[in-house]
C-alpha atoms as an extended CHARMM CRD file, in Angstrom:
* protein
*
       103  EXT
         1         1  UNK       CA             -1.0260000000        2.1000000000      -10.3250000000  PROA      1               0.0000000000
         2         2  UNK       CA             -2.3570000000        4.4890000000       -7.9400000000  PROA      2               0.0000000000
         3         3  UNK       CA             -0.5170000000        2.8770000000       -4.2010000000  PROA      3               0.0000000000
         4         4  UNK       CA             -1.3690000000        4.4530000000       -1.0710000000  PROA      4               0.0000000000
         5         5  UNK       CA              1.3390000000        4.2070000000        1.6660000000  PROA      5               0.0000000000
         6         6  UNK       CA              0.3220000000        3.5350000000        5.1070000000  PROA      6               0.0000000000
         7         7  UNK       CA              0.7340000000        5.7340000000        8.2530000000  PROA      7               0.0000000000
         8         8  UNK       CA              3.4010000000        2.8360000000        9.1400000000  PROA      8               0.0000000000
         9         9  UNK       CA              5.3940000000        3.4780000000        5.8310000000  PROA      9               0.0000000000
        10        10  UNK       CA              8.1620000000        5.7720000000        5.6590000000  PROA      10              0.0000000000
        11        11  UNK       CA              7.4740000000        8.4760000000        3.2620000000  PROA      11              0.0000000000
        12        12  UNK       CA             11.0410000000        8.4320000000        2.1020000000  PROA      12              0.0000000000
        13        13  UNK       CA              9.8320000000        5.0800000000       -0.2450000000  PROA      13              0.0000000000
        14        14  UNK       CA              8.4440000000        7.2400000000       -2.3110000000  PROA      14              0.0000000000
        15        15  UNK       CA             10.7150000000        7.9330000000       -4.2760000000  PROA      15              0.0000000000
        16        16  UNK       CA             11.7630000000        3.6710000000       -5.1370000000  PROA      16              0.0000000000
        17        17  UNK       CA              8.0710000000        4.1820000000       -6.2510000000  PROA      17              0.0000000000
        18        18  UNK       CA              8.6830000000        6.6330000000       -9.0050000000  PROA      18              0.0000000000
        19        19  UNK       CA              6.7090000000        4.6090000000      -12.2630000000  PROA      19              0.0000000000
        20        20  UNK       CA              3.2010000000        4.6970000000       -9.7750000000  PROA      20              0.0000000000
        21        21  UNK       CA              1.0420000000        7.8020000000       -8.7220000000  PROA      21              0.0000000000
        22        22  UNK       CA              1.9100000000        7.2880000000       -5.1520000000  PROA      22              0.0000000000
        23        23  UNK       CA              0.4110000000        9.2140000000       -2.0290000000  PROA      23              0.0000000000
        24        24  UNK       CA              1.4360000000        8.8030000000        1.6690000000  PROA      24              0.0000000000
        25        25  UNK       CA             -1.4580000000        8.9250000000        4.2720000000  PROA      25              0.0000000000
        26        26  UNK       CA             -0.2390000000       12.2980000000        5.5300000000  PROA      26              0.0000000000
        27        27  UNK       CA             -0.5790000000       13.9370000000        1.8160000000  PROA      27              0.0000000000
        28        28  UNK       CA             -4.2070000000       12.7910000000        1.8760000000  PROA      28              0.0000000000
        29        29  UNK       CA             -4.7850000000       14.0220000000        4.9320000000  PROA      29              0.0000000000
        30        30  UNK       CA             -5.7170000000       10.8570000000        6.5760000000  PROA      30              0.0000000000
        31        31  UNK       CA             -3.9760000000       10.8160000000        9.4030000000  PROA      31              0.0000000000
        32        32  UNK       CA             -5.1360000000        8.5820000000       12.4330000000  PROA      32              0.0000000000
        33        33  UNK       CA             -8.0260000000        6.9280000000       10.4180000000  PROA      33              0.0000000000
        34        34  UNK       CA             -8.4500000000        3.5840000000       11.2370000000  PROA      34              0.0000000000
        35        35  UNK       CA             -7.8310000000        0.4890000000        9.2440000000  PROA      35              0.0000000000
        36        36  UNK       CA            -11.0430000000       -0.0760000000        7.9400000000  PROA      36              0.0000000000
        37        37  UNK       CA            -12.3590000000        3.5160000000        7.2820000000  PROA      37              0.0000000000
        38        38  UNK       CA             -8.7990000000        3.9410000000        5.7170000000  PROA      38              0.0000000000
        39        39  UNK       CA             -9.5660000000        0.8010000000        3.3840000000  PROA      39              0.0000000000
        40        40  UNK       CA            -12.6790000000        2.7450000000        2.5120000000  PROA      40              0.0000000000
        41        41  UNK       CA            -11.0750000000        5.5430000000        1.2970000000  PROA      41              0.0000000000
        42        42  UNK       CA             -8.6050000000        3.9100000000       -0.7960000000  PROA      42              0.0000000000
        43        43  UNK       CA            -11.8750000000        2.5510000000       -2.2680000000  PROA      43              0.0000000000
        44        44  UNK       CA            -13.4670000000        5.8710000000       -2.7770000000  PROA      44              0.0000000000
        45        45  UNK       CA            -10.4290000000        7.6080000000       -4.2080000000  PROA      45              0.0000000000
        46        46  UNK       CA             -9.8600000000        4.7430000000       -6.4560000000  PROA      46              0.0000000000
        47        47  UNK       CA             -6.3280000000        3.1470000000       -5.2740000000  PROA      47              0.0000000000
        48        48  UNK       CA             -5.1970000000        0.1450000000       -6.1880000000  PROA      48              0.0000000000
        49        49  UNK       CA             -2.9290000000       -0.6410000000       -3.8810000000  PROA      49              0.0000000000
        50        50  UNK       CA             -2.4590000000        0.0550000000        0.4830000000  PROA      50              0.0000000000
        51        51  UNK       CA              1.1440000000       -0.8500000000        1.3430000000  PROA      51              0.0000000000
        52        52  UNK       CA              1.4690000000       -1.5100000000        4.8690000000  PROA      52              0.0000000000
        53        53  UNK       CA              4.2390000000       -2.8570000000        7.2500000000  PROA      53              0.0000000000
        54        54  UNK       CA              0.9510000000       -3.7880000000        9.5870000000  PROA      54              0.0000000000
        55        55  UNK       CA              1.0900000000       -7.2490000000        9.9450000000  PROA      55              0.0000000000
        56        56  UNK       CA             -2.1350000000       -7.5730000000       12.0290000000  PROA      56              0.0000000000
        57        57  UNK       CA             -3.9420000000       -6.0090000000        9.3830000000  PROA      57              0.0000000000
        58        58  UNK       CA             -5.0440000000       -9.4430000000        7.6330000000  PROA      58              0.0000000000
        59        59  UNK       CA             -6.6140000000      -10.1810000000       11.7420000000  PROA      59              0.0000000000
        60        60  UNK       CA             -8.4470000000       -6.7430000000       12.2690000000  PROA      60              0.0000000000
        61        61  UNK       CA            -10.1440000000       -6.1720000000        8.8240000000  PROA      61              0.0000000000
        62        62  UNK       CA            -11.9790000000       -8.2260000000        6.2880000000  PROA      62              0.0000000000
        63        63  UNK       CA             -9.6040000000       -7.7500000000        3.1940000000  PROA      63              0.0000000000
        64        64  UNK       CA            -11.9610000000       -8.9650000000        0.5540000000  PROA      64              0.0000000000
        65        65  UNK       CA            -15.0690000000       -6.5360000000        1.5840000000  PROA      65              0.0000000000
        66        66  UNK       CA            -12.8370000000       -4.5880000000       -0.0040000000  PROA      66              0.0000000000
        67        67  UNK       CA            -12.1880000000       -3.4370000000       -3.8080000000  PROA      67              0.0000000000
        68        68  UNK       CA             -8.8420000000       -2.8630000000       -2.9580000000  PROA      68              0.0000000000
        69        69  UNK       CA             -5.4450000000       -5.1710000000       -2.8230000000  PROA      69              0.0000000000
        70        70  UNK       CA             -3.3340000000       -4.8310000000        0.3180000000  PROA      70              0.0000000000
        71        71  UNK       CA              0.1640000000       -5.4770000000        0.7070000000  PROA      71              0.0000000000
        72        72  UNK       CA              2.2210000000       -6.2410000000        3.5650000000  PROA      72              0.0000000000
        73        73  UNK       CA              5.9470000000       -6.1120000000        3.4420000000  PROA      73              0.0000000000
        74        74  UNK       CA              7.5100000000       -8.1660000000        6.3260000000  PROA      74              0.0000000000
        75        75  UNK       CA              9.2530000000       -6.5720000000        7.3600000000  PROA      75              0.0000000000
        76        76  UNK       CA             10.6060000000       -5.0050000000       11.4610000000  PROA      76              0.0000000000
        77        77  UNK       CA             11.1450000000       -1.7100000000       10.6300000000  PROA      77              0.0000000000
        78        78  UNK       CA             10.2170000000        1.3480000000        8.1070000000  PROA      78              0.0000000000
        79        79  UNK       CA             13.4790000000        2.1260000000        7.4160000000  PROA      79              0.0000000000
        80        80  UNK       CA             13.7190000000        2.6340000000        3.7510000000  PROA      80              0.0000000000
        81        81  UNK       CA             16.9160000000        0.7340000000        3.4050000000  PROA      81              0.0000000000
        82        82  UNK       CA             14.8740000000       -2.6070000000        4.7470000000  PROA      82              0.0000000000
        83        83  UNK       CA             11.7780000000       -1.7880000000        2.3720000000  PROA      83              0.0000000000
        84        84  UNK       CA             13.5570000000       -1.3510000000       -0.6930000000  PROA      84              0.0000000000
        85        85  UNK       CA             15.1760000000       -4.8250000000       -0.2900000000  PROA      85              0.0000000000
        86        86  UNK       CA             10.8260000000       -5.9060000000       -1.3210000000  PROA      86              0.0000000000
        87        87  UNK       CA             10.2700000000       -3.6890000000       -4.4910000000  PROA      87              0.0000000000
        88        88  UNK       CA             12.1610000000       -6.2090000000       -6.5320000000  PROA      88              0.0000000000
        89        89  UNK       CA              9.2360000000       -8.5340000000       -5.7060000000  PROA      89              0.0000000000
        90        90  UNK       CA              6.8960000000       -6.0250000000       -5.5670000000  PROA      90              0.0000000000
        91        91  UNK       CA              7.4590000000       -4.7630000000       -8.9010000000  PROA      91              0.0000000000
        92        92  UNK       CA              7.4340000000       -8.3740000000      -10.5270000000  PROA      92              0.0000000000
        93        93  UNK       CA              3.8150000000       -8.7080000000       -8.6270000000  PROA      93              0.0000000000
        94        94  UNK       CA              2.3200000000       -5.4590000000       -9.7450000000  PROA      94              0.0000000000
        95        95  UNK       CA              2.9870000000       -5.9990000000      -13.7560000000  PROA      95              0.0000000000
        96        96  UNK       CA              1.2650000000       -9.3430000000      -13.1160000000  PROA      96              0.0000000000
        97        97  UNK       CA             -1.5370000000       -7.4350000000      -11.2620000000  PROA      97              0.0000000000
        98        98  UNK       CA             -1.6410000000       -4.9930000000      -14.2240000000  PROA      98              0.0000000000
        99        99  UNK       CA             -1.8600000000       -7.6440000000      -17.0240000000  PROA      99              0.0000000000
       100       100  UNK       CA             -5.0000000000       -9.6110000000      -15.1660000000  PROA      100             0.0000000000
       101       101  UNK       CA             -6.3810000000       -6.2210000000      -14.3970000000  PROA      101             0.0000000000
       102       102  UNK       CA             -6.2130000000       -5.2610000000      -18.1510000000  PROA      102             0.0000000000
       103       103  UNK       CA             -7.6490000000       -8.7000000000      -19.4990000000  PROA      103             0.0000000000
């Protein structure tokens, strides 16, 4: 899985991500794009996922003009000690993801 993390994503998640090809907005030099030219890009550079903490996201863009699959941990804060609490999930979600992408 190629995952993207968002601007509003600590960078220090990373490393909970170790079994993906994960990139941080920063790496990709994407810094300050907004939300839909962002989606774009993830697009273009063939992501899978955007991982986000931006709960207004679902409000400001049109999630399924896009080839891409956005997820939003709820959580306050980007402190990796809150976000790790979601991989759990996360991880259970993304072999499903895998499997129906595979069939």
């Amino acid at each position: 899985m190629r995952i993207l993390l968002d601007e509003c994503v600590t960078k220090h998640l990373k490393p909970h991500l170790n079994h993906h090809e994960v990139f941080t907005v920063r790496e990709m030099q994407w810094s300050g794009i907004k939300n839909g030219k962002l989606m774009t890009l993830c697009v273009e550079n063939r992501f899978d996922i955007l991982l986000t903490i931006d709960k207004n996201l679902v409000y400001q863009q049109n999630l399924s003009s896009h080839a891409l699959t956005v997820v939003i941990f709820n959580c306050a804060t980007s402190k990796v000690d809150e976000l790790v609490t979601f991989l759990p999930s996360f991880n259970k979600q993304i072999l499903s993801f895998e499997k129906n992408k595979a069939s």
